[in-house]
C-alpha positions as CSV (number, residue, x, y, z in Angstrom):
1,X,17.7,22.3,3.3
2,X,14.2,22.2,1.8
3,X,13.3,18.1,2.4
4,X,10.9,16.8,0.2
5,X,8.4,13.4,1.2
6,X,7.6,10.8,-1.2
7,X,5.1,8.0,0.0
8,X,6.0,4.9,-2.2
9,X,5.9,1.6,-4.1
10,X,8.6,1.4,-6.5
11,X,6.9,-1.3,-8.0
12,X,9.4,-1.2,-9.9
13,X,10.8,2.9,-10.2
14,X,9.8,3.6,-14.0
15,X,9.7,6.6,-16.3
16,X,6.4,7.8,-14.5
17,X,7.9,7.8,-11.0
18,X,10.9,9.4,-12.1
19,X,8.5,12.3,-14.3
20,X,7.2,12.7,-10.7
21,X,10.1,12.8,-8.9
22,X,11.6,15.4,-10.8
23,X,8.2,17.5,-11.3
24,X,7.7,17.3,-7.5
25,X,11.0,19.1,-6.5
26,X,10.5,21.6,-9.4
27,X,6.9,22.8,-7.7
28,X,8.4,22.8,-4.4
29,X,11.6,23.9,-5.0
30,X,13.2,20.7,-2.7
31,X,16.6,20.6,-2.3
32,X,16.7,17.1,-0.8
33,X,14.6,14.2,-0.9
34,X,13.3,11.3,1.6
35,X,11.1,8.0,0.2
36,X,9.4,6.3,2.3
37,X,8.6,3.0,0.9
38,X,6.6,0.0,1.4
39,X,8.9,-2.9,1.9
40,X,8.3,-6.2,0.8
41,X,4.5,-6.3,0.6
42,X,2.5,-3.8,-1.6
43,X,-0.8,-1.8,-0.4
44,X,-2.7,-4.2,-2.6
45,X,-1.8,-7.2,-0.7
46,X,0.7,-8.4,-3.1
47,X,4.2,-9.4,-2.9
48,X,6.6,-6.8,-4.7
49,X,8.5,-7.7,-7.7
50,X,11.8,-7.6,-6.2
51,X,13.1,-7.2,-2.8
52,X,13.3,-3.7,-0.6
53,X,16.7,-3.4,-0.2
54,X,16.9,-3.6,-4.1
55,X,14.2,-1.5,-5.0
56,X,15.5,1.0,-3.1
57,X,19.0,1.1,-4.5
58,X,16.8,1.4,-8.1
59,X,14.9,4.8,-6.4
60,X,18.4,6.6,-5.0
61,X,20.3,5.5,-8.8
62,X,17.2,7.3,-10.1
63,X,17.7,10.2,-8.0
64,X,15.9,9.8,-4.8
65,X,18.5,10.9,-2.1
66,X,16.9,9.1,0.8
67,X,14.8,5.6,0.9
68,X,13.3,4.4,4.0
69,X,10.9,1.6,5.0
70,X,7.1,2.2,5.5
71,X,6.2,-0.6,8.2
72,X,4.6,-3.6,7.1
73,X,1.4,-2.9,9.2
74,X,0.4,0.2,7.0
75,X,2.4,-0.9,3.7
76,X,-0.3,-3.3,3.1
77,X,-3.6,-2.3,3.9
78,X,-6.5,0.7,2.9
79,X,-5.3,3.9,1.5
80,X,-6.2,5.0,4.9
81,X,-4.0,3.3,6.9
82,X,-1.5,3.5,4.0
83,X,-1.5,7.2,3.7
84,X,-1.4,7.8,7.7
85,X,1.6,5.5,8.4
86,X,3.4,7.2,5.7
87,X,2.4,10.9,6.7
88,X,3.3,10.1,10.2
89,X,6.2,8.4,9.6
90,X,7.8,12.1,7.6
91,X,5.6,14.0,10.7
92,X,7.8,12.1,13.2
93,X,11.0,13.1,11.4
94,X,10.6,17.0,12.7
95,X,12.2,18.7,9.5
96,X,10.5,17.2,6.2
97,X,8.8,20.8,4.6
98,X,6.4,19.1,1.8
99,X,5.0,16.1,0.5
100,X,3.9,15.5,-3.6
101,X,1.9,13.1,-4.8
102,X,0.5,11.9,-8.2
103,X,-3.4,12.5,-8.7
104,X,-6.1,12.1,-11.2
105,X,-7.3,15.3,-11.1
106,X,-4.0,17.4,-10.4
107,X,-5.8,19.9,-8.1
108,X,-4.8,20.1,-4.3
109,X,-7.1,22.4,-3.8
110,X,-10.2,20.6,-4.2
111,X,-8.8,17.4,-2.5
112,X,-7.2,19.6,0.8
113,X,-11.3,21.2,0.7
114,X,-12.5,16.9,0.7
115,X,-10.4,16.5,3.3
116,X,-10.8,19.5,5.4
117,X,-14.7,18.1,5.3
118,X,-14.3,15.0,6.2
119,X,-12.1,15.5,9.2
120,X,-14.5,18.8,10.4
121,X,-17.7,16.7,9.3
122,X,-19.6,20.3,9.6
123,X,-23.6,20.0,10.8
124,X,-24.7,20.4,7.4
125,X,-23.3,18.1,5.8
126,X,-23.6,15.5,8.1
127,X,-27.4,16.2,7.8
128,X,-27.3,15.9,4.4
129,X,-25.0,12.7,4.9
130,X,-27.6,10.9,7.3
131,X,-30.8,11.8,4.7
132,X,-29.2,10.3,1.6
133,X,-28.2,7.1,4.0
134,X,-31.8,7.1,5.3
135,X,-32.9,7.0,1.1
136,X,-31.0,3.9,1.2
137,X,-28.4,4.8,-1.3
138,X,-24.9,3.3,-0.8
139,X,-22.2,4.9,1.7
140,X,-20.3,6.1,-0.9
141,X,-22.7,7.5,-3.5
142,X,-24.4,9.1,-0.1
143,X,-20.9,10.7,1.1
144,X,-20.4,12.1,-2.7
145,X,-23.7,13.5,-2.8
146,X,-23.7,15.0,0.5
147,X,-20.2,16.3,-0.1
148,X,-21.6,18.4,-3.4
149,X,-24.4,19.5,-1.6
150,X,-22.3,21.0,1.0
151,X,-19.5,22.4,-1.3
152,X,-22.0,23.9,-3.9
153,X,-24.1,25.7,-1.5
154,X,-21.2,27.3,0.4
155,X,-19.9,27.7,-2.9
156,X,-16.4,26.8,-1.7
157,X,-15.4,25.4,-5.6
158,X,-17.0,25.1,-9.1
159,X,-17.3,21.9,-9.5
160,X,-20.1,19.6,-10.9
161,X,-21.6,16.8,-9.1
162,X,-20.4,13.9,-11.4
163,X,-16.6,15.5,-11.6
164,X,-16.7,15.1,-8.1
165,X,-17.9,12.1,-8.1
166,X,-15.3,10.8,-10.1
167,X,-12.9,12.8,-7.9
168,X,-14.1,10.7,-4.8
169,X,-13.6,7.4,-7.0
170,X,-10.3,7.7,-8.4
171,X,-7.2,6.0,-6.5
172,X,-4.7,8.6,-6.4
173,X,-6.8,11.2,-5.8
174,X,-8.6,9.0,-2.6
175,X,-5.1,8.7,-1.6
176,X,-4.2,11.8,-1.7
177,X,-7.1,13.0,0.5
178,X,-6.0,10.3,3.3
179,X,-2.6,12.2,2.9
180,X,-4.4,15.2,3.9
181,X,-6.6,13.9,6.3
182,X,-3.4,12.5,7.9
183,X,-1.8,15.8,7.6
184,X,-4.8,17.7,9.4
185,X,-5.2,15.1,11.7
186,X,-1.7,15.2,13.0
187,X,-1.4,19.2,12.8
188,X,1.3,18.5,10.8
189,X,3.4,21.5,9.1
190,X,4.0,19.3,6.0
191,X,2.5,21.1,2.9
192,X,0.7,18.6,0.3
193,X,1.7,19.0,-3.4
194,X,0.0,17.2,-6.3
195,X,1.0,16.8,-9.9
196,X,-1.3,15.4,-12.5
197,X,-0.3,11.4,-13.4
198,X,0.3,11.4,-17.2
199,X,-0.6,8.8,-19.4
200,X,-1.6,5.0,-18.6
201,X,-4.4,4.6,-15.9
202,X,-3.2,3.4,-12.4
203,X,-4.4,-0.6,-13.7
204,X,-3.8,-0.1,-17.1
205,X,-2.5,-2.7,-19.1
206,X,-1.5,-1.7,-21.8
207,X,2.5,-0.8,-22.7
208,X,1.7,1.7,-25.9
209,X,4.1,4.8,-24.7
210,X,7.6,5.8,-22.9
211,X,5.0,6.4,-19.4
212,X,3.0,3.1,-18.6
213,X,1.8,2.0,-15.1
214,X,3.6,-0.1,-12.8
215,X,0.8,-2.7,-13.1
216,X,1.6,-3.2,-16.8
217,X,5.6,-3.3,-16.0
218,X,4.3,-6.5,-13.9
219,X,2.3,-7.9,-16.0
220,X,4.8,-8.3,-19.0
221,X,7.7,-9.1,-16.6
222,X,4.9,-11.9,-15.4
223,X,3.7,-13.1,-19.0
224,X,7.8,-12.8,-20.6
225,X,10.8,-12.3,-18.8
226,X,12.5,-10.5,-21.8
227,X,12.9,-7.2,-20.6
228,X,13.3,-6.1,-24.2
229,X,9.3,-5.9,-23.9
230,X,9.6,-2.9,-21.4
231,X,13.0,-1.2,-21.9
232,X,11.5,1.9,-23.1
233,X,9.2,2.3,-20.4
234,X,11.9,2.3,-17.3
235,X,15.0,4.5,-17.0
236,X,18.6,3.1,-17.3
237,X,19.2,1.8,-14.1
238,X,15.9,0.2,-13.4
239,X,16.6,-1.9,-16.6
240,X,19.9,-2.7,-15.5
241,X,19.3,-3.8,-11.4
242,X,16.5,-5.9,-12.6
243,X,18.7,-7.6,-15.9
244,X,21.5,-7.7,-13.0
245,X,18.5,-9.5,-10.7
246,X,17.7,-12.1,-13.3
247,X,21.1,-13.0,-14.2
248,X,21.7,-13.9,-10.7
249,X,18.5,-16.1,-10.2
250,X,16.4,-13.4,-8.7
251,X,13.2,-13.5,-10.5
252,X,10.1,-11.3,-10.1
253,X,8.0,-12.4,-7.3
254,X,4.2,-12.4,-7.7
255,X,1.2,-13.7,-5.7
256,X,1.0,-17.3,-7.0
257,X,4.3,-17.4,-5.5
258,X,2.5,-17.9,-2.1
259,X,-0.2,-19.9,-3.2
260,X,0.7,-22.9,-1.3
261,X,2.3,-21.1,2.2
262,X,-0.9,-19.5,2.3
263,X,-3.2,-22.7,1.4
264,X,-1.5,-24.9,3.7
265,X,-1.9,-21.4,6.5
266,X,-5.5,-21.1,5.6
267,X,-6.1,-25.0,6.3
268,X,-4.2,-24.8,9.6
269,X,-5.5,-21.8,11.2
270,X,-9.5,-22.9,9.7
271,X,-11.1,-21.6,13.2
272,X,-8.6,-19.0,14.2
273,X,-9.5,-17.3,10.7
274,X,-11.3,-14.1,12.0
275,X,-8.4,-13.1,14.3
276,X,-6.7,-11.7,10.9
277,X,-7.6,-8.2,10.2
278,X,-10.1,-7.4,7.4
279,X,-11.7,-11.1,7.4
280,X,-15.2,-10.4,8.9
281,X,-18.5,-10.9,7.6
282,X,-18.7,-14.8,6.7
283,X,-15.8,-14.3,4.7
284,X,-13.5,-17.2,6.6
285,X,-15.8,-19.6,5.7
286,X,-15.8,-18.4,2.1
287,X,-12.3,-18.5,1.9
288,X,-11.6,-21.8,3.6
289,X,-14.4,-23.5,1.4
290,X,-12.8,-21.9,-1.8
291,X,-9.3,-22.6,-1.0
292,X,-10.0,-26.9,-1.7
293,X,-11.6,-25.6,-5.3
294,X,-8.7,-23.4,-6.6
295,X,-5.2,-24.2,-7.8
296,X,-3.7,-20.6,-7.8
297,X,-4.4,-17.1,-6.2
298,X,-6.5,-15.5,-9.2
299,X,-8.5,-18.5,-8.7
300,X,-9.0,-17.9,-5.1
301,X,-9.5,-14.2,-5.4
302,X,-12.3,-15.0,-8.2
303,X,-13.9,-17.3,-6.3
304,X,-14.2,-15.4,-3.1
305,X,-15.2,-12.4,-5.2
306,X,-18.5,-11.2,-4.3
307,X,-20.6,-7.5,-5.0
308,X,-19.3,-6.7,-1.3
309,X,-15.7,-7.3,-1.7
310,X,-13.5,-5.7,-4.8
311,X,-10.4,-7.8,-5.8
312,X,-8.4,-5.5,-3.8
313,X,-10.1,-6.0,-1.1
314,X,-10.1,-9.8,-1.5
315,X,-6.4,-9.8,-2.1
316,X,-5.7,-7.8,1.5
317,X,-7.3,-10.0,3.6
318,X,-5.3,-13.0,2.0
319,X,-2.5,-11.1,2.6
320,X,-3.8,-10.6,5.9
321,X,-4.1,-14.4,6.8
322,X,-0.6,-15.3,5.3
323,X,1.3,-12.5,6.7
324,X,-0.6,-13.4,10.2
325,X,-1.6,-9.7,10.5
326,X,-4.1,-9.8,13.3
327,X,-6.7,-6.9,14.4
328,X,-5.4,-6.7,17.5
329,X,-2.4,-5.1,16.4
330,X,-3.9,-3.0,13.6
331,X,-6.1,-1.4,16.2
332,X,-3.1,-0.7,18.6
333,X,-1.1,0.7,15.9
334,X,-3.2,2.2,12.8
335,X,-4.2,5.8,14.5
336,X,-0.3,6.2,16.4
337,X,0.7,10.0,16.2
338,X,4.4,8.8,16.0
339,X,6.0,6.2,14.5
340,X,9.2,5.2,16.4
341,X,11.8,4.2,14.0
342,X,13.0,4.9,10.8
343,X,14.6,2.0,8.5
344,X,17.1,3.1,6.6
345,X,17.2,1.0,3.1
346,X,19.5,3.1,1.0
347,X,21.0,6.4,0.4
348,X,23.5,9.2,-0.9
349,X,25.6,11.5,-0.1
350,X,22.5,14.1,0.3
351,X,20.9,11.4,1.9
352,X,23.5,11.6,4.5
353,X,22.4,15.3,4.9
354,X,19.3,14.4,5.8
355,X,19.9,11.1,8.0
356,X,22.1,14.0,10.3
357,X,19.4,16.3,10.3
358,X,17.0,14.0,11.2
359,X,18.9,13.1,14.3
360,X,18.9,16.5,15.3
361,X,15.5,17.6,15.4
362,X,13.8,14.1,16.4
363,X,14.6,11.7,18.7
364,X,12.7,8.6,16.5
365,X,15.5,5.5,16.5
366,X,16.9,5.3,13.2
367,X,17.9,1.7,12.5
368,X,21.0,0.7,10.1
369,X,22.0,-2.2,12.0
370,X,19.1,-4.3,13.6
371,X,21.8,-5.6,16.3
372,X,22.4,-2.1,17.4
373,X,18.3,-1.6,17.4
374,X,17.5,0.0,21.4
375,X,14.0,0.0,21.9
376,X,12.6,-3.4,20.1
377,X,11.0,-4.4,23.5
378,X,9.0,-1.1,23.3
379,X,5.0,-2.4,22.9
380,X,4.3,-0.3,19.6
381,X,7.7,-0.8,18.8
382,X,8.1,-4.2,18.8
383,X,4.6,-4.7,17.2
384,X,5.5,-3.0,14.0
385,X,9.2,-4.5,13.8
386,X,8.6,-8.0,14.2
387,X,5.9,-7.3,11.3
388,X,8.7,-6.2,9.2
389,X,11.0,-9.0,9.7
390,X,8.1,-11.8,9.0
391,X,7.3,-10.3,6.0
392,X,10.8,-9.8,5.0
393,X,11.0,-13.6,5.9
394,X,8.0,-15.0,4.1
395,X,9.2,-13.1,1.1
396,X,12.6,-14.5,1.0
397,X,11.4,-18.1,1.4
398,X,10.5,-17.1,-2.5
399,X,12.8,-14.7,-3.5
400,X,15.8,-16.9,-3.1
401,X,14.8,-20.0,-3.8
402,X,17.2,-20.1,-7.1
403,X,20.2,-19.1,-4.3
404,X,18.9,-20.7,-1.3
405,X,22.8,-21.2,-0.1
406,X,22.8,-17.1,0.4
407,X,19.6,-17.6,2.3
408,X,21.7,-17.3,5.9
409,X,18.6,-16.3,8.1
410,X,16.7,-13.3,9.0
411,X,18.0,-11.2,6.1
412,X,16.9,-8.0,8.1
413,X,19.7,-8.7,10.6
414,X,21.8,-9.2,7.9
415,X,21.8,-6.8,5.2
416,X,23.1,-3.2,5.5
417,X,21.4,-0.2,3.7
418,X,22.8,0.6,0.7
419,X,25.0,3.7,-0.1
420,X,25.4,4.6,-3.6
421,X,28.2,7.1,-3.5
């Protein structure tokens, strides 16, 4: 078996993430493949458009052979603590060979060379690091500068100082260096991959071509719920699960959703604000002043907005605060070695494969039932899973508000992963 990782959204599966899928196990010639994927909450702090368990049965009818859960506590937060849940999640499985991702620039090279630097931080460019801090220039204009410096001088790769400046400010390929980072953290014998992302921009837009990003999937499933507007862009059975989804009273999910669980939690917790992670700085009381000005989340975000804090940024830490997630528990849990269980969502027969070879080279709890679950009084353990099931909760107090009478508690307890023979 040659297993192949995927670190995920599924936001929902369209024709780019199945281009990727299939380019990734050409390039490393998997036989088998394992997603891990954020559940119900996206690394942008927003709710996805449909549920796990049904996003993941979209990935394995696309061709993924194996979805799991990426716990809530890394799903949702920086590409750093995104990328290291998800690298140590497939590092704590014992038998995953590779892991592919998409990337601006296409080039694993250059970003393994990044990363290599930023984990070493060699004397030199440290120096370099602390002089362009001292001429008052912004922490990441300084890192990128110090970076060249130390790259072109060594002469370990041709590059210019504005390509890799826009190398160091591109999403996928910041992600991708975490993945690294993660990877050489962990001493991990996982090899990184990268393929090129084609077409549309990661917040483009605009629906103009067959390959379109996931943001502009959401926005005209947001703006017109006639899936006629997108049918090109996603493969068969993504079009089908969500017309399936509609039909049965499941609609997309989006921020506003929340607006007022998390006005009427912001209100409530007005002096326990700062105990959420990411809200520091002044921000609480930005947030609670705002919240009595605003009627809907893009408000809010707008209004809190500030030259300090991006919109992603902004939209975590509400996240944050509705989810409850508290510092504490990010601190305890963001730089863990091991994660130690896997949540099985949905699989095939391959999948079955790799679920029995997993069991014989780790010893990490993998959970199909959550009555038969062993360790949930474990510290780290419980920490992370009882994340998992309030998220899965908040998000169903949405979700199935149309079918509220199939609503019959914690759904996690409740709902088996999905096999797709």
């Amino acid at each position: 078996m040659n297993l192949l990782g995927l670190i995920v959204e599924y936001n929902p599966f369209h024709n780019g993430h199945l281009y990727h899928l299939n380019e990734s196990k050409k390039i490393t010639g998997a036989t088998h493949t394992i997603a891990v994927m954020s559940g119900n909450f996206m690394q942008r702090g927003t709710p996805a458009l449909l549920d796990k368990f049904t996003r993941a049965e979209m990935a394995v009818k696309n061709g993924v052979d194996l979805v799991v859960e990426l716990p809530t506590l890394y799903a949702c937060q920086s590409a750093e603590i995104f990328a290291h849940g998800g690298i140590t999640l497939l590092n704590s499985l014992n038998c995953v060979d590779s892991v592919c991702f998409g990337s601006e620039i296409g080039d694993v090279d250059i970003l393994f060379l990044i990363a290599k630097i930023l984990i070493e931080e060699p004397s030199e460019f440290k120096n370099a690091l602390k002089n362009y801090l001292a001429e008052g220039l912004p922490f990441p204009k300084a890192r990128s500068s110090a970076l060249f410096d130390y790259i072109s001088e060594n002469k370990l790769y041709n590059t210019s100082k504005e390509n890799l400046t826009e190398i160091l400010n591109s999403p996928n390929n910041i992600l991708g260096i975490e993945y690294i980072k993660s990877i050489l953290k962990l001493n991990s014998s996982i090899k990184p991959y990268t393929i090129n992302r084609v077409n549309s921009g990661y917040n483009s837009l605009n629906i103009d071509n067959s390959i379109c990003s996931a943001s502009a999937i959401r926005n005209a499933l947001k703006n017109n719920s006639d899936l006629n507007d997108i049918n090109y862009t996603i493969p068969n059975p993504t079009y089908d699960m969500i017309s399936e989804a509609l039909q049965n009273g499941f609609n997309p999910v989006f921020g506003d959703d929340f607006y007022q669980i998390l006005y009427s939690i912001i209100i409530r917790d007005k002096d326990n604000l700062t105990d959420y992670f990411e809200v520091n700085e002044g921000i609480e009381n930005k947030i609670y002043n705002s919240i009595f000005k605003c009627t809907n989340f893009e408000e809010l975000q707008n209004e809190v907005k500030s030259k300090r804090y991006t919109m992603t940024k902004i939209c975590r830490t509400l996240n944050n605060i509705m989810l409850g997630i508290k510092k504490e528990d990010i601190l305890k849990t963001k730089d863990l070695n091991s994660i130690p269980y896997l949540r099985v969502l949905a699989f095939n027969d391959k999948g079955c494969e790799i679920l029995k070879k997993i069991k014989n080279n780790s010893d990490i709890e993998v959970i199909t039932k959550f009555s038969k679950i062993k360790h949930i009084d474990v510290d780290n353990f419980k920490t992370l899973i009882n994340y998992d099931i309030k998220a899965t909760n908040m998000y169903n107090l949405i979700y199935y508000k149309n079918n509220i009478s199939k609503l019959k508690g914690p759904m996690d307890y409740m709902t088996s992963p999905k096999y797709i023979k």
